[in-house]
mmCIF file as gemmi writes it, N, C-alpha and C atoms, coordinates in Angstrom:
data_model
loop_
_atom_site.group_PDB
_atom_site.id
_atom_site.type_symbol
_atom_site.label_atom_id
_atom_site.label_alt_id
_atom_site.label_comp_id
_atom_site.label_asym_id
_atom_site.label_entity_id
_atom_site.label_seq_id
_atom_site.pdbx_PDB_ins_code
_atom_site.Cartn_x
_atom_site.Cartn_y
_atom_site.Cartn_z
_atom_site.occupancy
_atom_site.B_iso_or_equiv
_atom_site.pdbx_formal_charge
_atom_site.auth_seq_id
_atom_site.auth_asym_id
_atom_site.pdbx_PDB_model_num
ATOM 1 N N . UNK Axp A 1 ? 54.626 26.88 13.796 1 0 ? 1 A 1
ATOM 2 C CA . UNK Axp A 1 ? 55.644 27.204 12.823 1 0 ? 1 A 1
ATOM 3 C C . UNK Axp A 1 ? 56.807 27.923 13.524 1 0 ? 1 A 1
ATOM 4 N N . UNK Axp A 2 ? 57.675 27.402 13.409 1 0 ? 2 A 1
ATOM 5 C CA . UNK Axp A 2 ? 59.486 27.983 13.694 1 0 ? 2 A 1
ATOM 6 C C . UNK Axp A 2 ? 59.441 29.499 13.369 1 0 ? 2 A 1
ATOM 7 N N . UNK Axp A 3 ? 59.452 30.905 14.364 1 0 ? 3 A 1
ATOM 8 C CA . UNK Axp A 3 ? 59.927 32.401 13.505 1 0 ? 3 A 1
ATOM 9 C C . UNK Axp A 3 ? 61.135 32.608 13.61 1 0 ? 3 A 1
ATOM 10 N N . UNK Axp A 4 ? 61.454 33.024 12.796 1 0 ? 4 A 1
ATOM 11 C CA . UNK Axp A 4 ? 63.122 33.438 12.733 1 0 ? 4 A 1
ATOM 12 C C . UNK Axp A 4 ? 62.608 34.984 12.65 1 0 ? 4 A 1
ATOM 13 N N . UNK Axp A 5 ? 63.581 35.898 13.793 1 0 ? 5 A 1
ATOM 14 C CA . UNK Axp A 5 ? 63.447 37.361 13.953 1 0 ? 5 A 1
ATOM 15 C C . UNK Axp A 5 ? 65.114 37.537 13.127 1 0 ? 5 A 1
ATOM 16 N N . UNK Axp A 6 ? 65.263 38.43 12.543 1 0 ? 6 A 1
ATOM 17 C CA . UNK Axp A 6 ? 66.311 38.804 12.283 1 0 ? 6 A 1
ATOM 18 C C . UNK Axp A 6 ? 67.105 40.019 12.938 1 0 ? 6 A 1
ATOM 19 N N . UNK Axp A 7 ? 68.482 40.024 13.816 1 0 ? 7 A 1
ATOM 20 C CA . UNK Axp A 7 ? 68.854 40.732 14.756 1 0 ? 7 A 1
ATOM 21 C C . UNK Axp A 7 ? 69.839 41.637 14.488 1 0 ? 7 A 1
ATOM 22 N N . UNK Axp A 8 ? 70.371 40.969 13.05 1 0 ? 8 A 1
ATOM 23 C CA . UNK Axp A 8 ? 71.615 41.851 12.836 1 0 ? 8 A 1
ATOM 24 C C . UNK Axp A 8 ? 72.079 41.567 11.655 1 0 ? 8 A 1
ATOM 25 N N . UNK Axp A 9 ? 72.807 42.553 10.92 1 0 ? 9 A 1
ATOM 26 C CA . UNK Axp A 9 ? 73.338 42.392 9.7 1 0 ? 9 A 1
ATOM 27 C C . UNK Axp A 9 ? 75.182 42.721 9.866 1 0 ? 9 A 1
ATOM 28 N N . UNK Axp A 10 ? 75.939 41.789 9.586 1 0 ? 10 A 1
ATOM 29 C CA . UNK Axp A 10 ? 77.393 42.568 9.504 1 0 ? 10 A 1
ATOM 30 C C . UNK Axp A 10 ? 77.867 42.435 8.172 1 0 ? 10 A 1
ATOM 31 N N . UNK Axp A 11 ? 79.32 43.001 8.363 1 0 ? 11 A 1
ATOM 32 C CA . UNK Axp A 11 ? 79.916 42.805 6.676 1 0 ? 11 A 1
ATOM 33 C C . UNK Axp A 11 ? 81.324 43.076 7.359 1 0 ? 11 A 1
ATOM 34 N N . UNK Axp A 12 ? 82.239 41.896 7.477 1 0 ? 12 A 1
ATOM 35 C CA . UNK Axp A 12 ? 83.648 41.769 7.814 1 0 ? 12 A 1
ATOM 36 C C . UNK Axp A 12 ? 84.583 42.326 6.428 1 0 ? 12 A 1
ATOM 37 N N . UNK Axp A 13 ? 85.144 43.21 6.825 1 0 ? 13 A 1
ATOM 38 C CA . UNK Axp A 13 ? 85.634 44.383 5.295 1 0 ? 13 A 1
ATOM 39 C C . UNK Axp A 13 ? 86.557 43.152 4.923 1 0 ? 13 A 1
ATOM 40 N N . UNK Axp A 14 ? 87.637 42.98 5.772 1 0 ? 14 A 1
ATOM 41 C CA . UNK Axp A 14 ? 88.702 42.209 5.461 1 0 ? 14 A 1
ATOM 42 C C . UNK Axp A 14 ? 88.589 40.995 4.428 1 0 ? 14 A 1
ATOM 43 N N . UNK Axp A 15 ? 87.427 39.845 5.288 1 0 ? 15 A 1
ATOM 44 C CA . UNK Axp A 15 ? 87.64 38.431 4.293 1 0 ? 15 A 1
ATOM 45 C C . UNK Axp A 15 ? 86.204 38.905 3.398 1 0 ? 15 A 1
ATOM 46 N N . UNK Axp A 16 ? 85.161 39.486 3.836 1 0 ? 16 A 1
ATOM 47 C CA . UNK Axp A 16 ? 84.055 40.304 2.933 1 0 ? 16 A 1
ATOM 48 C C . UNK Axp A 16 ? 83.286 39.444 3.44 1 0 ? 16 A 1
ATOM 49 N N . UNK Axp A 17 ? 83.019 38.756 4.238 1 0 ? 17 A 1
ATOM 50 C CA . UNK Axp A 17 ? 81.868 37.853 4.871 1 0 ? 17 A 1
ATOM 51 C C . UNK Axp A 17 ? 80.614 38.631 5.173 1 0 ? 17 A 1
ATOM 52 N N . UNK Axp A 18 ? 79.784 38.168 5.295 1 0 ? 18 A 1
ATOM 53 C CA . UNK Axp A 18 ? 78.736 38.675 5.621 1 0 ? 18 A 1
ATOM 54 C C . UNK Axp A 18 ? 77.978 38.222 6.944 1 0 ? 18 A 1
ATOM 55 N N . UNK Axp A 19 ? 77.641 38.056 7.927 1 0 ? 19 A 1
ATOM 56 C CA . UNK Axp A 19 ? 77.443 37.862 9.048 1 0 ? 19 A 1
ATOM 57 C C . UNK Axp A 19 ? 75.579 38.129 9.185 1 0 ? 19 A 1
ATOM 58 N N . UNK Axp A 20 ? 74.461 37.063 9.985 1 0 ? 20 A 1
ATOM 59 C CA . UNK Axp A 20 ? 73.312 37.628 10.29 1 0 ? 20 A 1
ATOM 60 C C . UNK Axp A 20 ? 73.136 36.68 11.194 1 0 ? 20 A 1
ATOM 61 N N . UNK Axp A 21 ? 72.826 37.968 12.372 1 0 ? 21 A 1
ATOM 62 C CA . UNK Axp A 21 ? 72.238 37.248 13.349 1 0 ? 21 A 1
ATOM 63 C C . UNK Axp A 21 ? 70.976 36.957 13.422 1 0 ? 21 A 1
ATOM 64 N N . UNK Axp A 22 ? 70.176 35.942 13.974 1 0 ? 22 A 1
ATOM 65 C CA . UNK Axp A 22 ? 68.875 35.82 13.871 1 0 ? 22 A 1
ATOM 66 C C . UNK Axp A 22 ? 68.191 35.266 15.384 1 0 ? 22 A 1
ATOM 67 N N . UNK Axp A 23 ? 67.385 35.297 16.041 1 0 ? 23 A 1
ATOM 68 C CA . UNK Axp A 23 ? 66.461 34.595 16.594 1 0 ? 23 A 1
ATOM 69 C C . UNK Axp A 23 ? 65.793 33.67 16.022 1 0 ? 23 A 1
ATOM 70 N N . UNK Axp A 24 ? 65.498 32.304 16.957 1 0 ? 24 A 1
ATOM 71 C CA . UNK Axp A 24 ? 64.973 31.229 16.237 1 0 ? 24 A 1
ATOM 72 C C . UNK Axp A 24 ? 63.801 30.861 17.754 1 0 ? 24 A 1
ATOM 73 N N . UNK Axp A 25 ? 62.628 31.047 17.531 1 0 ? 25 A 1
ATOM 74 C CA . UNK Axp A 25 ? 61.277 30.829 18.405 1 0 ? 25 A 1
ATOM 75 C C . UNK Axp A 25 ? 60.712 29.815 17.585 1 0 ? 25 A 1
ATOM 76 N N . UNK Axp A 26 ? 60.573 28.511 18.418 1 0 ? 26 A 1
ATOM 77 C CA . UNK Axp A 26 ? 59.949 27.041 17.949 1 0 ? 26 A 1
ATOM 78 C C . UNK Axp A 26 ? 58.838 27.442 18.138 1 0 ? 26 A 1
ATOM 79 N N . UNK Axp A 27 ? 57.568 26.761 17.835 1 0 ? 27 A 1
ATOM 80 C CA . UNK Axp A 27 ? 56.25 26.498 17.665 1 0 ? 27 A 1
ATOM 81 C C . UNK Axp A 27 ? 56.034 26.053 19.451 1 0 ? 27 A 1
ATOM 82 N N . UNK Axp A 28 ? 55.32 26.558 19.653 1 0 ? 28 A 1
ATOM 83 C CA . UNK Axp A 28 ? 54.866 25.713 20.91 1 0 ? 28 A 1
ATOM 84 C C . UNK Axp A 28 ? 55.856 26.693 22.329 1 0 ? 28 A 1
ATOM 85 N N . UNK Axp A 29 ? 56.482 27.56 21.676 1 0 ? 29 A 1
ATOM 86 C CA . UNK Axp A 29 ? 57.249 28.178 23.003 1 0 ? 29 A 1
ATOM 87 C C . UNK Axp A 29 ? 58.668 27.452 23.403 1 0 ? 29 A 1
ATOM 88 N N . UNK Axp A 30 ? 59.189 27.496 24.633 1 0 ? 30 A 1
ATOM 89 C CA . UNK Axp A 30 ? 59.942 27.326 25.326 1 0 ? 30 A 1
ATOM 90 C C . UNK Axp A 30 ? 61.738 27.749 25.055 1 0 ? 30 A 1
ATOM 91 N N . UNK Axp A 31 ? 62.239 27.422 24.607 1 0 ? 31 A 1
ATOM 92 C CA . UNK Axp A 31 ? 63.703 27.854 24.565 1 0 ? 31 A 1
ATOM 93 C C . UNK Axp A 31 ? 64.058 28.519 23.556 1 0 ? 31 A 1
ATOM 94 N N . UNK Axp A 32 ? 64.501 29.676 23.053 1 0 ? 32 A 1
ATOM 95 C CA . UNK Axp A 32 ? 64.736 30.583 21.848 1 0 ? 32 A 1
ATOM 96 C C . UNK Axp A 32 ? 66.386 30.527 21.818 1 0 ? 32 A 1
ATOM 97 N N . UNK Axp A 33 ? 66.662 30.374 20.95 1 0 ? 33 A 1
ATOM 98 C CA . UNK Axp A 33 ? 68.217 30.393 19.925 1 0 ? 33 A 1
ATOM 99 C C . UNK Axp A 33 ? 68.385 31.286 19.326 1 0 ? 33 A 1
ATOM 100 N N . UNK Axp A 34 ? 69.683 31.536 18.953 1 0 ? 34 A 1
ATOM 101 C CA . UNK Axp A 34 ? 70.593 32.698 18.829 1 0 ? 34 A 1
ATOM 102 C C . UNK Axp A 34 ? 71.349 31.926 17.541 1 0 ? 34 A 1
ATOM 103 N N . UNK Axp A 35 ? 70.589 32.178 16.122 1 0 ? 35 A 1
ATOM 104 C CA . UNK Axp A 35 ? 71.318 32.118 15.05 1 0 ? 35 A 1
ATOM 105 C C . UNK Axp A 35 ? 72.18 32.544 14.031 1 0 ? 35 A 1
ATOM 106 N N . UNK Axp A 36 ? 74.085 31.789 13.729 1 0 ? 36 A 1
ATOM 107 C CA . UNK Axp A 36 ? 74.877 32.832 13.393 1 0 ? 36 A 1
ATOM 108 C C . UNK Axp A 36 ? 74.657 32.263 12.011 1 0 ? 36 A 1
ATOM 109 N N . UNK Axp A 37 ? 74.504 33.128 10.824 1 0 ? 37 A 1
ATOM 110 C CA . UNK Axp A 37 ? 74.894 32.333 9.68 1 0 ? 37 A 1
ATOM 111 C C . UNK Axp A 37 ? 75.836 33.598 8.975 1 0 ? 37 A 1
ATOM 112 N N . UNK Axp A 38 ? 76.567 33.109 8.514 1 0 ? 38 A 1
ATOM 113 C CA . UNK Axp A 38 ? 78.589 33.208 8.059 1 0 ? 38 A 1
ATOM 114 C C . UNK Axp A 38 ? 78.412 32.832 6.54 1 0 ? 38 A 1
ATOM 115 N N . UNK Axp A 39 ? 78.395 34.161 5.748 1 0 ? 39 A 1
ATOM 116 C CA . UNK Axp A 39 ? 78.096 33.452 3.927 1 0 ? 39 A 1
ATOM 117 C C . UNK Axp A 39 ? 79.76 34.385 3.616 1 0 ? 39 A 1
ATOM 118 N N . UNK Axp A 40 ? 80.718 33.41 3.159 1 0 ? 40 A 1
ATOM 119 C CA . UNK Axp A 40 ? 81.533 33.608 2.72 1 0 ? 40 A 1
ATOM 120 C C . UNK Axp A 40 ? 81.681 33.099 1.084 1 0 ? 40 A 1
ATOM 121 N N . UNK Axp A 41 ? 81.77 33.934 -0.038 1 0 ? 41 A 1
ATOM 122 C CA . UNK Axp A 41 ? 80.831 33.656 -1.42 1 0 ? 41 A 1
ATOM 123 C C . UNK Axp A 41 ? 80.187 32.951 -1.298 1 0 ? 41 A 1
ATOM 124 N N . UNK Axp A 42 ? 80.242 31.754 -1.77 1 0 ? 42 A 1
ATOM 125 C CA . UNK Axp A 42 ? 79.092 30.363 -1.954 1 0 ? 42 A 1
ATOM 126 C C . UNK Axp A 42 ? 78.928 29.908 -0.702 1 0 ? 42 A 1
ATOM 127 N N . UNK Axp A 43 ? 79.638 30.021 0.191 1 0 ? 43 A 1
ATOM 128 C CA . UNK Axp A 43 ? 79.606 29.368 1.328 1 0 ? 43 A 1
ATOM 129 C C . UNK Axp A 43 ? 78.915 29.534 2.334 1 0 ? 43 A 1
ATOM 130 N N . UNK Axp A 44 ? 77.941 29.028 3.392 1 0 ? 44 A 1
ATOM 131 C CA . UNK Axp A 44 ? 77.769 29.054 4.28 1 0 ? 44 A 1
ATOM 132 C C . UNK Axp A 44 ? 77.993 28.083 5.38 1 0 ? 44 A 1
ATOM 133 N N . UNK Axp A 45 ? 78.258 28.595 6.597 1 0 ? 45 A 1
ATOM 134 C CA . UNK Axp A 45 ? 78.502 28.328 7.848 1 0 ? 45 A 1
ATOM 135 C C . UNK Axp A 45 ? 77.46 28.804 8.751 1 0 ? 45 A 1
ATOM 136 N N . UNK Axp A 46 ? 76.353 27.924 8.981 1 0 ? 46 A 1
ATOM 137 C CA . UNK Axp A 46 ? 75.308 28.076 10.605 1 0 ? 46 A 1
ATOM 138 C C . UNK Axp A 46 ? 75.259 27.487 11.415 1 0 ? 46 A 1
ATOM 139 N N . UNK Axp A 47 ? 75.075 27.877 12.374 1 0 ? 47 A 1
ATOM 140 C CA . UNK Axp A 47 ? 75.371 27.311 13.917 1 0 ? 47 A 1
ATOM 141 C C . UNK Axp A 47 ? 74.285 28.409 14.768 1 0 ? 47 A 1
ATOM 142 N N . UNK Axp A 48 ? 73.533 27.284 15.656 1 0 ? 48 A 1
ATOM 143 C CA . UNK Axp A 48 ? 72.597 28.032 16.687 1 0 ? 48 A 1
ATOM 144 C C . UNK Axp A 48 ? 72.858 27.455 18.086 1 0 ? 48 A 1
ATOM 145 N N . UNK Axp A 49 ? 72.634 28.37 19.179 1 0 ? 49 A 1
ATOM 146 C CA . UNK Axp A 49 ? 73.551 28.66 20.289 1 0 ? 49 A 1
ATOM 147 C C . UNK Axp A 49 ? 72.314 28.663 21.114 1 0 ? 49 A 1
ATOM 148 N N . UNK Axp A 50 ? 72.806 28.603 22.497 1 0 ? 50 A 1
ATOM 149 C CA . UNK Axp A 50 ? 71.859 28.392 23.597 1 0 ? 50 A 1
ATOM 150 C C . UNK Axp A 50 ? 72.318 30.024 24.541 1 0 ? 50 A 1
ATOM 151 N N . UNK Axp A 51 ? 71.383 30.398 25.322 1 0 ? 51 A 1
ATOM 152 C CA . UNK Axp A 51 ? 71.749 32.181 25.568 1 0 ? 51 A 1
ATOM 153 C C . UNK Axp A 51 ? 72.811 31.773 26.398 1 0 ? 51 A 1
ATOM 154 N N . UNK Axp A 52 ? 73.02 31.019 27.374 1 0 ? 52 A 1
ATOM 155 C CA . UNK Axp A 52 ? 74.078 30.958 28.115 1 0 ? 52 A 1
ATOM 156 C C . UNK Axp A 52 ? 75.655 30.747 27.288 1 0 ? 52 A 1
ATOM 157 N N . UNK Axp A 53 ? 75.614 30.222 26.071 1 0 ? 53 A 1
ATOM 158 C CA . UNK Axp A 53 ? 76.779 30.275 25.692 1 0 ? 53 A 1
ATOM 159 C C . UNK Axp A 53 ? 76.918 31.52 24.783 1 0 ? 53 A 1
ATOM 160 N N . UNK Axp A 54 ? 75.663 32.063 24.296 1 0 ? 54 A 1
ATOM 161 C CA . UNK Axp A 54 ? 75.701 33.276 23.416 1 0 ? 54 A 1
ATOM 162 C C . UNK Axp A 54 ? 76.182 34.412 24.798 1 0 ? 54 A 1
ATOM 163 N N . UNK Axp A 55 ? 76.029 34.226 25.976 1 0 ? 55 A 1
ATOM 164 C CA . UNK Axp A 55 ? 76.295 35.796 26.332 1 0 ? 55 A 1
ATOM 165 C C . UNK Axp A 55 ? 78.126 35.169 27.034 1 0 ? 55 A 1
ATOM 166 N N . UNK Axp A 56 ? 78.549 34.029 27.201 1 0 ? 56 A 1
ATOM 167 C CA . UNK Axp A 56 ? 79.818 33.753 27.612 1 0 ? 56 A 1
ATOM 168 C C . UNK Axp A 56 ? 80.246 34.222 26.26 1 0 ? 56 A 1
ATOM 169 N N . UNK Axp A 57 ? 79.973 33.567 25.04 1 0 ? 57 A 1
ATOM 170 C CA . UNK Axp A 57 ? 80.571 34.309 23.631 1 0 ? 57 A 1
ATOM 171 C C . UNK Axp A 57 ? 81.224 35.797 23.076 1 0 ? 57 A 1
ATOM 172 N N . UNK Axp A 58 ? 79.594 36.578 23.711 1 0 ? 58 A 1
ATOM 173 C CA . UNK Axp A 58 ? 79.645 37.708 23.619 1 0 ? 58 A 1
ATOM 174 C C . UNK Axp A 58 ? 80.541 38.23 24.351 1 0 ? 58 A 1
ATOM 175 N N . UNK Axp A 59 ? 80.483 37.595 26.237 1 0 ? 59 A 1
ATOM 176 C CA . UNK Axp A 59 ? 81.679 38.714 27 1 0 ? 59 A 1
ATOM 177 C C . UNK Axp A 59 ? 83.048 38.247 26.297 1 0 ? 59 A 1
ATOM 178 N N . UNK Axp A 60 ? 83.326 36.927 25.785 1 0 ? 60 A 1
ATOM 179 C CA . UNK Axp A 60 ? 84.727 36.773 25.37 1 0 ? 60 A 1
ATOM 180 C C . UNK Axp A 60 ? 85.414 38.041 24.479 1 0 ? 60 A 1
ATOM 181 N N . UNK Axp A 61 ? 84.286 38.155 22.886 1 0 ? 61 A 1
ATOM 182 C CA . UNK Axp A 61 ? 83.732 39.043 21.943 1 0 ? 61 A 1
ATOM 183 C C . UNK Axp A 61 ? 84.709 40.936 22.521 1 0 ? 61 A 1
ATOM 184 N N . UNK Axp A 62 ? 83.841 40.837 23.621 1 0 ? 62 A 1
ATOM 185 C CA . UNK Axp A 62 ? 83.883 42.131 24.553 1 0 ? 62 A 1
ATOM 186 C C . UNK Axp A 62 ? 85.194 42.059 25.086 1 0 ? 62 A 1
ATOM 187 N N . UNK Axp A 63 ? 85.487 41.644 25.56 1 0 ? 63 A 1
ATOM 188 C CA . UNK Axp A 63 ? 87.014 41.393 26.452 1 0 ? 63 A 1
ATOM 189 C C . UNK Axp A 63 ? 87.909 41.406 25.46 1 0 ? 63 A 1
ATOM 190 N N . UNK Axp A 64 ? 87.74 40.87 24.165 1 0 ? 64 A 1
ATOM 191 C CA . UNK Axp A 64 ? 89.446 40.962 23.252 1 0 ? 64 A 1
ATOM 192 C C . UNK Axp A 64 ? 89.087 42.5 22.511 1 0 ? 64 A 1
ATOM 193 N N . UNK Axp A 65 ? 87.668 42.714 22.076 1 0 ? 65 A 1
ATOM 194 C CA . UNK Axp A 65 ? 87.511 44.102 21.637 1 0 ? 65 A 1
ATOM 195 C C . UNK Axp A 65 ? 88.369 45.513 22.185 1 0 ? 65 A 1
ATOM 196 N N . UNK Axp A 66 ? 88.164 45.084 23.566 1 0 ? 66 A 1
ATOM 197 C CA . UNK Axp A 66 ? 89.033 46.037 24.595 1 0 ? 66 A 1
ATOM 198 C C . UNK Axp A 66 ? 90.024 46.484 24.969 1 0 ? 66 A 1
ATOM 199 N N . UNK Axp A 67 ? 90.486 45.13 24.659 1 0 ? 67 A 1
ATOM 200 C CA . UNK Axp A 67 ? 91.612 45.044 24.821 1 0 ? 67 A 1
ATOM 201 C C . UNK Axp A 67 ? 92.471 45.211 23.536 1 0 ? 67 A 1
ATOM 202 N N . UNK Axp A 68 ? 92.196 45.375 22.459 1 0 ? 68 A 1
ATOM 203 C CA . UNK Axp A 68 ? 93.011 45.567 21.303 1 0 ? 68 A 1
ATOM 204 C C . UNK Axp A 68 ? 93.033 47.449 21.43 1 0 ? 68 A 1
ATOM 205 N N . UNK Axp A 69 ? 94.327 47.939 20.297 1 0 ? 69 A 1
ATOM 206 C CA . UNK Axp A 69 ? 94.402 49.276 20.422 1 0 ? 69 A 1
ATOM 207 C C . UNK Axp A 69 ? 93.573 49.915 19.395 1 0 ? 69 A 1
ATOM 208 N N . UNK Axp A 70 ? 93.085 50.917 19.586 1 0 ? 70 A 1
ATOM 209 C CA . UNK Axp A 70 ? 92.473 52.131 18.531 1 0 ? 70 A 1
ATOM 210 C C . UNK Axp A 70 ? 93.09 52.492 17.393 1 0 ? 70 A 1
ATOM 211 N N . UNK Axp A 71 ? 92.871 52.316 16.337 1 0 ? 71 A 1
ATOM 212 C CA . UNK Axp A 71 ? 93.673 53.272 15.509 1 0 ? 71 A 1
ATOM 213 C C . UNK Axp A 71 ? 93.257 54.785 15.357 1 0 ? 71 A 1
């Protein structure tokens, strides 16, 4: 059976989205995924990622974070 770990909860103030990250571990082992699901009211948007593009994602993520100013 497929586990889904759940990794994270967000809440984007602006458009009010809701954001959860999840882990996705297949039956049988081998490659684990990095699941985004995006519920904007009725809507959802999911997409699952392989770690090599989840951590290029993340440094992108990191790099504009940084670079923007503080209020």
């Amino acid at each position: 059976m497929t586990r889904l770990l759940s990794l994270a909860h967000l809440h984007a103030p602006l458009g009010g989205q809701e954001i959860e990250l999840q882990q996705i571990d297949f039956e049988g082992g081998g490659l684990s995924l990095l699941r985004t699901r995006i519920r904007e009211k009725n809507r959802f948007t999911i997409f699952d990622i392989d770690p090599i593009t989840a951590e290029l994602w993340g440094r992108a993520l990191l790099d504009w974070a940084t670079a923007q100013p503080r209020a």
